[in-house]
C-alpha positions as CSV (number, residue, x, y, z in Angstrom):
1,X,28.8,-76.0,-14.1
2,X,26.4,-73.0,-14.9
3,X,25.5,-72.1,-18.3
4,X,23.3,-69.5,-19.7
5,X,20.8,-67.5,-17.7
6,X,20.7,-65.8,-14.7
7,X,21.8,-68.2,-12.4
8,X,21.3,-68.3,-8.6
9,X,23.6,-65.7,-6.7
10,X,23.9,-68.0,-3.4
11,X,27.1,-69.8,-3.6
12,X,27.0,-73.7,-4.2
13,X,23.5,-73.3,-6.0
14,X,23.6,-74.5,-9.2
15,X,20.0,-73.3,-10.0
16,X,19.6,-71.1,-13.0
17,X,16.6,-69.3,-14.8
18,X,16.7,-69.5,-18.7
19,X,15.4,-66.4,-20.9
20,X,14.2,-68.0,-24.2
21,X,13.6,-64.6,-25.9
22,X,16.8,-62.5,-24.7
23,X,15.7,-59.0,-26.7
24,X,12.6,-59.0,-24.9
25,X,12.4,-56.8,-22.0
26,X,9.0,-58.5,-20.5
27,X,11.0,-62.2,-20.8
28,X,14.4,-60.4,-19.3
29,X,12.5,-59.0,-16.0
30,X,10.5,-62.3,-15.6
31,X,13.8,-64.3,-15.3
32,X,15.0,-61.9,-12.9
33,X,12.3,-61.9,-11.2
34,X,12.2,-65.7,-10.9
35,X,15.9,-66.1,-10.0
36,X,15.0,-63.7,-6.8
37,X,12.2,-65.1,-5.7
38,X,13.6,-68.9,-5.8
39,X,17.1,-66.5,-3.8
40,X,13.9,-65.4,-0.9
41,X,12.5,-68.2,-0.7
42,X,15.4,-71.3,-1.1
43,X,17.9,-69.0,0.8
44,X,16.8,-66.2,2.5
45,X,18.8,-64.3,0.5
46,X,17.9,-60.7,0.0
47,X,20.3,-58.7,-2.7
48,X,21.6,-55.6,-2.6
49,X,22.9,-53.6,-5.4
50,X,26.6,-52.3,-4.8
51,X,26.6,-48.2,-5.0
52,X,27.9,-47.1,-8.3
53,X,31.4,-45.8,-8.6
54,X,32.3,-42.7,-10.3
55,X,33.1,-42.8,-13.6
56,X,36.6,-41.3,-14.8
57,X,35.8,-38.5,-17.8
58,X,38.8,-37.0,-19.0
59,X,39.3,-33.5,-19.1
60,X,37.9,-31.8,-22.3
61,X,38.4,-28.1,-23.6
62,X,35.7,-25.8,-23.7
63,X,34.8,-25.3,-27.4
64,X,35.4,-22.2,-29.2
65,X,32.6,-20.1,-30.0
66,X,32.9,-18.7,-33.8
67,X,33.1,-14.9,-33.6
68,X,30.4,-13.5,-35.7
């Protein structure tokens, strides 16, 4: 069972790479960093990021500019 980190995106690994200090950014990359180098290197596996889907932004009136 994983629990906490980033864990290893291949499925069947069970490998994951613990952030002690989660609001640092430095600690945050370095885990990420780790998790895809063990993905290269234990499983030839190279991610790659999904394109991002449009967001839905309702329609909105134009504001009114007061008359002077």
């Amino acid at each position: 069972m994983r629990v906490g980190g980033f864990p290893c995106r291949r499925l069947g690994c069970e490998r994951t790479f613990q952030v002690v200090d989660q609001r640092s950014m430095d600690a945050l990359m370095a885990g990420s960093r780790a998790r895809a180098e063990h993905e290269v290197s234990a499983h030839d596996y190279h991610h790659v990021s999904p394109a991002p889907e449009p967001s839905f932004a309702p329609y909105q009136r134009a504001k009114r500019q007061p008359s002077a």
